[in-house]
N, CA, C and O atoms as a GROMACS GRO file, in nm:
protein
  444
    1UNK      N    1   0.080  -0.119   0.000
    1UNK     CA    2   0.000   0.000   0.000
    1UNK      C    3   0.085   0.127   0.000
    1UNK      O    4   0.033   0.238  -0.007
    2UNK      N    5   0.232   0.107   0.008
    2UNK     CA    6   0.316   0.197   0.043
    2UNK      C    7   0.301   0.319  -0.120
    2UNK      O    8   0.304   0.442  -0.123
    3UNK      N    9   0.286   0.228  -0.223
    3UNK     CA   10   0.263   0.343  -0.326
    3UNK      C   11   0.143   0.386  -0.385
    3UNK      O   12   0.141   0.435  -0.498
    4UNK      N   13   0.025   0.368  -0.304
    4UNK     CA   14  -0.071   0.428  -0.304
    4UNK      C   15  -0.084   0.570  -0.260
    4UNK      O   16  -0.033   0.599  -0.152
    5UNK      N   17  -0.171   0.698  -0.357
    5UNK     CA   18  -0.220   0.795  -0.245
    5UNK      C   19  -0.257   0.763  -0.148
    5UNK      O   20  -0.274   0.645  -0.116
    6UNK      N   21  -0.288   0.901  -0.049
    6UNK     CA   22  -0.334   0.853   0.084
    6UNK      C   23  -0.436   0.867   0.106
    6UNK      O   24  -0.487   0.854   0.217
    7UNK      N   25  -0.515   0.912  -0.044
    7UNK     CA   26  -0.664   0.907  -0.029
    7UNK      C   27  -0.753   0.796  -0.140
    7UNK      O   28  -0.866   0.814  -0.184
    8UNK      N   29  -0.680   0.702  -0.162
    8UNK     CA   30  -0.696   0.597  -0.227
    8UNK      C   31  -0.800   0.489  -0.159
    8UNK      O   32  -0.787   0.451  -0.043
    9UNK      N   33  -0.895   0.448  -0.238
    9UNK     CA   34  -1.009   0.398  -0.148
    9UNK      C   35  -0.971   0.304  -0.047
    9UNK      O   36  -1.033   0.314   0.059
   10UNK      N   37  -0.887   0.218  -0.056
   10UNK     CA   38  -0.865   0.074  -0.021
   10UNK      C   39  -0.763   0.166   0.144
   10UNK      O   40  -0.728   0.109   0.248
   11UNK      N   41  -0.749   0.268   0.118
   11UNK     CA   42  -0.740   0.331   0.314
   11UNK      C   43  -0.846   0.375   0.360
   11UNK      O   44  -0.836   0.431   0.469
   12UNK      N   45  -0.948   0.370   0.313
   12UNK     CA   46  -1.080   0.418   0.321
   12UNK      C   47  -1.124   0.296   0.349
   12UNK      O   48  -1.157   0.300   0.468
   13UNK      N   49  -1.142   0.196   0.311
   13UNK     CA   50  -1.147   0.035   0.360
   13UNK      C   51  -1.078   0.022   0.511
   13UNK      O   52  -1.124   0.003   0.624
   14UNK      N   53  -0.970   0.039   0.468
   14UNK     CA   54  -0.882   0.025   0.576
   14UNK      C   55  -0.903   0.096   0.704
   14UNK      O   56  -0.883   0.023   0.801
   15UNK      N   57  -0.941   0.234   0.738
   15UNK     CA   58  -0.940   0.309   0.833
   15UNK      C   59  -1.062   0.246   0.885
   15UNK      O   60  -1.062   0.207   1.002
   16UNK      N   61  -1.195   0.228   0.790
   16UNK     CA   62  -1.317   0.149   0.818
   16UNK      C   63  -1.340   0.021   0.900
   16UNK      O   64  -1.441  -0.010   0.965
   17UNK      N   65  -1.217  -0.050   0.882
   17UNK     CA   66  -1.214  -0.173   0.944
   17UNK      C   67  -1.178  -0.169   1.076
   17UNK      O   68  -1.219  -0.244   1.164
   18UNK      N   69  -1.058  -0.029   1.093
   18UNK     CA   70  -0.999  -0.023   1.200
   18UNK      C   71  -1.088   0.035   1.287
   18UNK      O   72  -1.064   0.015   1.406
   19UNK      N   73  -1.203   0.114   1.255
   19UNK     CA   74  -1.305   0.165   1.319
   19UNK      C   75  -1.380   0.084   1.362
   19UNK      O   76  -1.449   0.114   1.459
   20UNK      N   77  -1.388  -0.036   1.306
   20UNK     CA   78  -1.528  -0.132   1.337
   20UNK      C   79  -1.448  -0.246   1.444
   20UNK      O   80  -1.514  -0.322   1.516
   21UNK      N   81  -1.293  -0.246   1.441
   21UNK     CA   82  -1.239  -0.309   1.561
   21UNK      C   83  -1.261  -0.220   1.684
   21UNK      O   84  -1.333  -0.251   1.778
   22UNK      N   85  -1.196  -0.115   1.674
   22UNK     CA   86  -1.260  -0.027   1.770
   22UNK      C   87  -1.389  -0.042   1.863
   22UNK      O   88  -1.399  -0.087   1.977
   23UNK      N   89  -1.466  -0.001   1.794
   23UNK     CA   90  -1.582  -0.023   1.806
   23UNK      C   91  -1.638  -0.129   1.906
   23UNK      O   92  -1.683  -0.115   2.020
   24UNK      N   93  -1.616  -0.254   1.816
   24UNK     CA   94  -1.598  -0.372   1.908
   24UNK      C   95  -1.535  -0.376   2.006
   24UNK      O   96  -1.566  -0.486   2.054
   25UNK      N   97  -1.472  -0.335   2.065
   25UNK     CA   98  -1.396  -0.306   2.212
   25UNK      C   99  -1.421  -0.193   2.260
   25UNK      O  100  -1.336  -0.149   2.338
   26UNK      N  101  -1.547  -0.105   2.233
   26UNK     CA  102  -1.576  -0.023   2.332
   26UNK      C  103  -1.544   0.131   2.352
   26UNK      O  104  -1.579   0.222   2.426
   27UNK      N  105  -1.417   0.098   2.191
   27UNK     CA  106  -1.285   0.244   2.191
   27UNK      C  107  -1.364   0.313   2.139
   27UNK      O  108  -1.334   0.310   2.020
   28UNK      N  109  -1.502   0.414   2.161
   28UNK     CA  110  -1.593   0.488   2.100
   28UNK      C  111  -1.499   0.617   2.025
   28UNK      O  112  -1.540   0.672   1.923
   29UNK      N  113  -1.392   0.648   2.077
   29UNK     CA  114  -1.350   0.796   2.038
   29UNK      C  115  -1.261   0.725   1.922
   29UNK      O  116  -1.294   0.739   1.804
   30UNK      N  117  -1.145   0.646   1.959
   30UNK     CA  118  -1.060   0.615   1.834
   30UNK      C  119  -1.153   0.529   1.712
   30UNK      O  120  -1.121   0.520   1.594
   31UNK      N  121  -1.287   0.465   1.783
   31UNK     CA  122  -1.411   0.452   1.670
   31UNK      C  123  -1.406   0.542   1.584
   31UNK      O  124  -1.384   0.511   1.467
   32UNK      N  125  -1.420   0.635   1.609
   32UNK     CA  126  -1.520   0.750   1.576
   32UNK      C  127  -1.400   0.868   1.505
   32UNK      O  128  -1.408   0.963   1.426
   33UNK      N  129  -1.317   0.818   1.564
   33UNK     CA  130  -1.195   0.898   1.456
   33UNK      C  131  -1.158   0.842   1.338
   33UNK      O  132  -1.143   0.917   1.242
   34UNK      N  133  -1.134   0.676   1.320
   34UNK     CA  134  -1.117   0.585   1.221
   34UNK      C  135  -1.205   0.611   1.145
   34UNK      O  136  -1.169   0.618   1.028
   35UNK      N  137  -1.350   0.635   1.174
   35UNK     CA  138  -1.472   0.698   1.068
   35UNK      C  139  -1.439   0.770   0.994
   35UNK      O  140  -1.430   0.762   0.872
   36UNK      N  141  -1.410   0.871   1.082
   36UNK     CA  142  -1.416   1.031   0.994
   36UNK      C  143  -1.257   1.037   0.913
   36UNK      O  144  -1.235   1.109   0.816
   37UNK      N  145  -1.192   0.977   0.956
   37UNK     CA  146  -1.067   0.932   0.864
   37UNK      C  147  -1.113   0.888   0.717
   37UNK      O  148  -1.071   0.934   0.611
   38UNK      N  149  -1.202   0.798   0.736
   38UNK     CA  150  -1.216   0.716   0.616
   38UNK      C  151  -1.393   0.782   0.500
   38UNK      O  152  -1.448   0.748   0.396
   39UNK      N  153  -1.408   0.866   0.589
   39UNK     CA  154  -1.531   0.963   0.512
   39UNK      C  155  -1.422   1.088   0.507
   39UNK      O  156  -1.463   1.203   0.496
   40UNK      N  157  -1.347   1.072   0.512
   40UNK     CA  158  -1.240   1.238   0.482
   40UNK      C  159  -1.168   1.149   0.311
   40UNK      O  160  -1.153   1.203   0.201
   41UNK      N  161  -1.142   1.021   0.346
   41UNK     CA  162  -1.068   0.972   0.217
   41UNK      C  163  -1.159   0.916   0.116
   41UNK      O  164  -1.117   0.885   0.004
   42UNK      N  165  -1.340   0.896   0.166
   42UNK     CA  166  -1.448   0.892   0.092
   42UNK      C  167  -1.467   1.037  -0.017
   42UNK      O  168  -1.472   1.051  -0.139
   43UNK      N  169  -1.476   1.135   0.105
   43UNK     CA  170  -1.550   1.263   0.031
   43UNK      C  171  -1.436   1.358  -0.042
   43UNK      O  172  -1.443   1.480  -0.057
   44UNK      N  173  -1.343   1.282  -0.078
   44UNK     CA  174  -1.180   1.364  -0.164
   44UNK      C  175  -1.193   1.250  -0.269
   44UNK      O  176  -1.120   1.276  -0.365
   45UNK      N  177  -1.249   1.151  -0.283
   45UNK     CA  178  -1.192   1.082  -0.359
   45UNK      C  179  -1.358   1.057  -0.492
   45UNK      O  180  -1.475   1.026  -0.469
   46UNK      N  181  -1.278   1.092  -0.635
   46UNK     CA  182  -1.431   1.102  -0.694
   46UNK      C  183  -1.481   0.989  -0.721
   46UNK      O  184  -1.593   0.984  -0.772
   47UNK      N  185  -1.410   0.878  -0.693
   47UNK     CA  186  -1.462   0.743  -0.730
   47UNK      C  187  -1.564   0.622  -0.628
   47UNK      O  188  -1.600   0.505  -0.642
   48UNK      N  189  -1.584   0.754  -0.504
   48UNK     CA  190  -1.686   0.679  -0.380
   48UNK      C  191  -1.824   0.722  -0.453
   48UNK      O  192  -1.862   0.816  -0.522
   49UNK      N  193  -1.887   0.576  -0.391
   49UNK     CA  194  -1.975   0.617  -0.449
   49UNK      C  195  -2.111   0.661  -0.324
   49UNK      O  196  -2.075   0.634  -0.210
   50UNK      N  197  -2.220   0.707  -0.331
   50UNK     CA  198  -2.263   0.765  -0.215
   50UNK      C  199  -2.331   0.653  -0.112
   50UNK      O  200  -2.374   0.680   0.000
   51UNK      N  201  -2.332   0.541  -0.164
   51UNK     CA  202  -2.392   0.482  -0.046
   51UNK      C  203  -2.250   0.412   0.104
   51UNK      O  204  -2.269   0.374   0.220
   52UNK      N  205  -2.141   0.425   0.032
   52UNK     CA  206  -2.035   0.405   0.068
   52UNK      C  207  -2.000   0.532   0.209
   52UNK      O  208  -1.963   0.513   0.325
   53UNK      N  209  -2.034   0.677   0.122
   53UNK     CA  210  -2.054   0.797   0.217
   53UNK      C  211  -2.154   0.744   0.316
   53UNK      O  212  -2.120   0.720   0.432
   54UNK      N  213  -2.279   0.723   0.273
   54UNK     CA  214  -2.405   0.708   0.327
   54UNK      C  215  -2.324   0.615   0.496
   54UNK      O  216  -2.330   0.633   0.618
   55UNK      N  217  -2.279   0.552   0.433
   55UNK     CA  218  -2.274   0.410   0.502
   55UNK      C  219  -2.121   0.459   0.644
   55UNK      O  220  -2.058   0.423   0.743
   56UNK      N  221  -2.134   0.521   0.586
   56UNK     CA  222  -1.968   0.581   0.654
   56UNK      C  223  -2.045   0.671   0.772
   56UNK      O  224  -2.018   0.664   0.892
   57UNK      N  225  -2.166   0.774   0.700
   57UNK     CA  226  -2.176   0.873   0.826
   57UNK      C  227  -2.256   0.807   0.905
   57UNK      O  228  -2.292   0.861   1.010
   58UNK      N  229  -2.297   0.690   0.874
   58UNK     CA  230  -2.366   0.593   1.002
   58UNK      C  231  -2.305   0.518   1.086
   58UNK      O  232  -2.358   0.485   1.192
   59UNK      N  233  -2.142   0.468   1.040
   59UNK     CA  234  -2.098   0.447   1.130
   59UNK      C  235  -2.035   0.538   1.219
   59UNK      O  236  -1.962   0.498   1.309
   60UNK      N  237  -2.061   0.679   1.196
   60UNK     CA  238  -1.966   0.766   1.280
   60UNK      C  239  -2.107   0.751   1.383
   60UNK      O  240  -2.084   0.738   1.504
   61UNK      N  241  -2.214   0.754   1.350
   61UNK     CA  242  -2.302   0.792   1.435
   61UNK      C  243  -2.330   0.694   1.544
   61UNK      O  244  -2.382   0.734   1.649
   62UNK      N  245  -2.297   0.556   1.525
   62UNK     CA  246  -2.309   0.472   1.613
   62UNK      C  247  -2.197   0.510   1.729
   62UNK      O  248  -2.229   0.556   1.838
   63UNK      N  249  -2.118   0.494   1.705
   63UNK     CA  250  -2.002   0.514   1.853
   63UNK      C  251  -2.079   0.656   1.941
   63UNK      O  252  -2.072   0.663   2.064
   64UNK      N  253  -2.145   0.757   1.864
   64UNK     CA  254  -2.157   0.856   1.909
   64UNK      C  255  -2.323   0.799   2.013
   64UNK      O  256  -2.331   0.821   2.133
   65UNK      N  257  -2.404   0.748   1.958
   65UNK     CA  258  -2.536   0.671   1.990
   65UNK      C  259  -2.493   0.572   2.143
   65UNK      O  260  -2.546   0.572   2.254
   66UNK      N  261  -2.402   0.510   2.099
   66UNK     CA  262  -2.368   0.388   2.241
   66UNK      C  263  -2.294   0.491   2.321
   66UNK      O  264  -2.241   0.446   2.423
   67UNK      N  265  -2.280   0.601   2.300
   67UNK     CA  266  -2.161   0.713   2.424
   67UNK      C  267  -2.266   0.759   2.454
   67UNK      O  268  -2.238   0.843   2.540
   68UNK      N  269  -2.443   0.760   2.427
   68UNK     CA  270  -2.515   0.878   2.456
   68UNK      C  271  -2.506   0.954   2.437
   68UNK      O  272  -2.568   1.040   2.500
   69UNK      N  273  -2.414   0.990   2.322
   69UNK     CA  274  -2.406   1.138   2.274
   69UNK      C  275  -2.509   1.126   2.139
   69UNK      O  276  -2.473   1.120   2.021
   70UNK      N  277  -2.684   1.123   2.205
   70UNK     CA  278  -2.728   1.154   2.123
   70UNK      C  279  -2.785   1.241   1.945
   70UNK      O  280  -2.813   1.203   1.831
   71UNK      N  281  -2.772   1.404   2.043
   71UNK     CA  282  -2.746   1.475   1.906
   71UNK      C  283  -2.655   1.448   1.844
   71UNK      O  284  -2.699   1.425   1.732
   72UNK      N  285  -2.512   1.429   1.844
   72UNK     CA  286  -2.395   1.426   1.741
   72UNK      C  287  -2.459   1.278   1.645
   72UNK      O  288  -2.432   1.259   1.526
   73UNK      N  289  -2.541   1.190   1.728
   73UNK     CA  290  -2.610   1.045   1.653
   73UNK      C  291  -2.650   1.074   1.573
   73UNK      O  292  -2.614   1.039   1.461
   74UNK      N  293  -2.749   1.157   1.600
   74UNK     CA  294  -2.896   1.187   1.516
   74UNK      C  295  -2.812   1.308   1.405
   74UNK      O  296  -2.866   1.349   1.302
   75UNK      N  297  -2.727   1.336   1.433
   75UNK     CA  298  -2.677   1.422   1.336
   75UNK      C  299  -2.603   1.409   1.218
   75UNK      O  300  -2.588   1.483   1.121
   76UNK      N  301  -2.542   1.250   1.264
   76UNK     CA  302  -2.488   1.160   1.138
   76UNK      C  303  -2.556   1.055   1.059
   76UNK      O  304  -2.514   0.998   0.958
   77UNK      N  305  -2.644   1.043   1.109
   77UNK     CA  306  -2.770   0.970   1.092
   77UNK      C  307  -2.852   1.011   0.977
   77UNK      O  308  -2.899   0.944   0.885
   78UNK      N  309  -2.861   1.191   1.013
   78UNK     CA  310  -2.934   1.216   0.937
   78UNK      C  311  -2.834   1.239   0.802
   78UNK      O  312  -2.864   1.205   0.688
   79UNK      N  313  -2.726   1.296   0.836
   79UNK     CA  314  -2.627   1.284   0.677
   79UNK      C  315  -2.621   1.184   0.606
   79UNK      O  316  -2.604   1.187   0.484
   80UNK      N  317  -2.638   1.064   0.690
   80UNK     CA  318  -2.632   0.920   0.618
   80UNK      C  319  -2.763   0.905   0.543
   80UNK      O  320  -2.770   0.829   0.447
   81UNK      N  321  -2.864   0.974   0.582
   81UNK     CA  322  -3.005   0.964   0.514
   81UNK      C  323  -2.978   1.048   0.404
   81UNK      O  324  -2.993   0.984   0.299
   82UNK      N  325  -2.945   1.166   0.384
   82UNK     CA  326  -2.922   1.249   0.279
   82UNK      C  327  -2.811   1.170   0.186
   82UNK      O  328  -2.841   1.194   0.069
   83UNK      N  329  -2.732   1.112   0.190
   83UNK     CA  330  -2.671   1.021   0.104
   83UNK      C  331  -2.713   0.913   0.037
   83UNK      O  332  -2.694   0.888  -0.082
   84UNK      N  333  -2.783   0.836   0.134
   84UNK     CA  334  -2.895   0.726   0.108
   84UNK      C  335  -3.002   0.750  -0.022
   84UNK      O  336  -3.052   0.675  -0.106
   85UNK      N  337  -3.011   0.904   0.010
   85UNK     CA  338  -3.145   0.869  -0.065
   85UNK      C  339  -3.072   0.936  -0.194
   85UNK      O  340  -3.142   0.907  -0.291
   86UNK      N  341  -2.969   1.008  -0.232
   86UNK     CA  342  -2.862   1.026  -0.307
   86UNK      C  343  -2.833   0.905  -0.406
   86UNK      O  344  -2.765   0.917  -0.508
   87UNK      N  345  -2.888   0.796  -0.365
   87UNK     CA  346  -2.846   0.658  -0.417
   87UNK      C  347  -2.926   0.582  -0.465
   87UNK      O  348  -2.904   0.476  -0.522
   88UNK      N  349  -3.012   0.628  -0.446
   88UNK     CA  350  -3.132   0.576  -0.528
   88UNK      C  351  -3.129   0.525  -0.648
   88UNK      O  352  -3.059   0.571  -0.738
   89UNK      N  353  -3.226   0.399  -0.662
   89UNK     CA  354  -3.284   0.291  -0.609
   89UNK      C  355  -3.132   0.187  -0.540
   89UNK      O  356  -3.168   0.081  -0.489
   90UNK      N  357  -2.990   0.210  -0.539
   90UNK     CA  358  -2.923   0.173  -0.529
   90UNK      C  359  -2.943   0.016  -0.410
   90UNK      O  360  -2.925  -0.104  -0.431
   91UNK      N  361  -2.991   0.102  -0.271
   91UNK     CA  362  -3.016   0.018  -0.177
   91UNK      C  363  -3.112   0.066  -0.072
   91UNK      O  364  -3.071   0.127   0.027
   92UNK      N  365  -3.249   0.036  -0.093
   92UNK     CA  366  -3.368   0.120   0.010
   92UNK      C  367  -3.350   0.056   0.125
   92UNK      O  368  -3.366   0.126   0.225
   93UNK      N  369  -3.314  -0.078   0.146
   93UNK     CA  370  -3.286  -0.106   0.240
   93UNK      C  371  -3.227  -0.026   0.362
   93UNK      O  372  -3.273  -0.007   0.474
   94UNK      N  373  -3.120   0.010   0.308
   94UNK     CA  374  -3.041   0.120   0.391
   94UNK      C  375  -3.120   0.264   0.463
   94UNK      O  376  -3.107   0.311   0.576
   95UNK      N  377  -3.201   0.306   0.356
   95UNK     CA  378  -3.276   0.429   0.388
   95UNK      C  379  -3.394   0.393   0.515
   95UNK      O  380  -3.434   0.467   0.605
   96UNK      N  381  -3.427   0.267   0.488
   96UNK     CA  382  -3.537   0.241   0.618
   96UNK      C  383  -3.475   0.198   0.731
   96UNK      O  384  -3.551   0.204   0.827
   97UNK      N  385  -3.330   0.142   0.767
   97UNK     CA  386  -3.282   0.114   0.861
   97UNK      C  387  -3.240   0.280   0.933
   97UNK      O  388  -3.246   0.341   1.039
   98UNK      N  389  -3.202   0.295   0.806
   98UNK     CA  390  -3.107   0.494   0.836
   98UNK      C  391  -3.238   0.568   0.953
   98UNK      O  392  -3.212   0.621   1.061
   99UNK      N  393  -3.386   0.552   0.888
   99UNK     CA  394  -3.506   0.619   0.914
   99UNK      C  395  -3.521   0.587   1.077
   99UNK      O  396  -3.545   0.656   1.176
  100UNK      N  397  -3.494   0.440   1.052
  100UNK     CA  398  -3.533   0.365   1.183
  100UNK      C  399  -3.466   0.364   1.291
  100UNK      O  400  -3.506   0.333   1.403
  101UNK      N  401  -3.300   0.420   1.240
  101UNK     CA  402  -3.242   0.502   1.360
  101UNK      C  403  -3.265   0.618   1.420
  101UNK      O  404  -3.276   0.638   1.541
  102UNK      N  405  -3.269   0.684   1.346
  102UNK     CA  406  -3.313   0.824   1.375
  102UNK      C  407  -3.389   0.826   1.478
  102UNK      O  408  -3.353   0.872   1.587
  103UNK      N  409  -3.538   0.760   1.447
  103UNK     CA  410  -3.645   0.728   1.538
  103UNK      C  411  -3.588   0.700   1.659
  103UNK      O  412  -3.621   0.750   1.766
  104UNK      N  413  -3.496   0.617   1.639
  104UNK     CA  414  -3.449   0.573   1.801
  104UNK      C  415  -3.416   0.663   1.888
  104UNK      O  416  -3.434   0.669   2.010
  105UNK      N  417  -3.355   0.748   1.798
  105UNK     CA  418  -3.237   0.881   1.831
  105UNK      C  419  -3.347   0.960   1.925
  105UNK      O  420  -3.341   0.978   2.047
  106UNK      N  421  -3.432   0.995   1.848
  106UNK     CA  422  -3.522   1.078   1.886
  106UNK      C  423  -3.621   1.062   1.982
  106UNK      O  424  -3.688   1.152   2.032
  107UNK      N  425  -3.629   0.903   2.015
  107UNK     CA  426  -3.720   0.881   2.132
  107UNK      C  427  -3.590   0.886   2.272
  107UNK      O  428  -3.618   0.924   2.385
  108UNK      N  429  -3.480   0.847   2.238
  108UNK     CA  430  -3.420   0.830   2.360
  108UNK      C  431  -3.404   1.016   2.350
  108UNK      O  432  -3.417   1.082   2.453
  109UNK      N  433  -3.386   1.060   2.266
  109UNK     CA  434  -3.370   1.223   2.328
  109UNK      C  435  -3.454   1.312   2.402
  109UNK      O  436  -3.425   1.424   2.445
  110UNK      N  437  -3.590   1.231   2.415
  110UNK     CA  438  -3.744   1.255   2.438
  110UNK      C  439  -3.702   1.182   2.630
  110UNK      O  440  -3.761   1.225   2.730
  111UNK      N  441  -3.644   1.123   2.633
  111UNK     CA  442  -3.648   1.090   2.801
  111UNK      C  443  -3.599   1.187   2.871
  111UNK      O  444  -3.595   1.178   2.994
   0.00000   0.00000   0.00000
């Protein structure tokens, strides 16, 4: 990988994965940095395509969701919806799960 740019998708893979180890152990902040690493080498690079974005600002939003840091959730959540539907008919699937977070977002912000 050494002669790759550094905004070459496959570190965008890469930072992604390292986020979702994270994750799995609880590391919400270095989560949540590995995200935005890899939606920084998504949104520079013209060959992502948007459900990839889509899919990226939902995982920033989860680490932020399990910290209780609701709004910053619901706030990536909803970017991930604006991408989602960017993608159309690509994968609706995604858009009703995206929807169905939100909801969540918004009832736990309601306690």
């Amino acid at each position: 990988m050494q002669h790759l740019p550094p905004n070459h998708l496959e570190f965008g893979l890469l930072y992604n994965n390292i986020g979702a180890m994270y994750l799995k152990d609880q590391n919400f902040n270095d989560a949540r940095e590995s995200f935005k690493h890899t939606l920084g080498i998504y949104l520079q690079n013209s060959l992502s395509n948007t459900s990839d974005i889509a899919t990226t600002f939902n995982n920033i939003g989860a680490p932020y969701q399990l910290n209780g840091e609701y709004k910053l959730a619901k706030e990536n959540f909803e970017n991930s919806l604006v991408f989602d539907l960017k993608s159309l008919p690509e994968d609706p699937r995604n858009i009703v799960e995206t929807k169905q977070q939100i909801s969540l977002i918004d009832a736990l912000l309601q306690e």
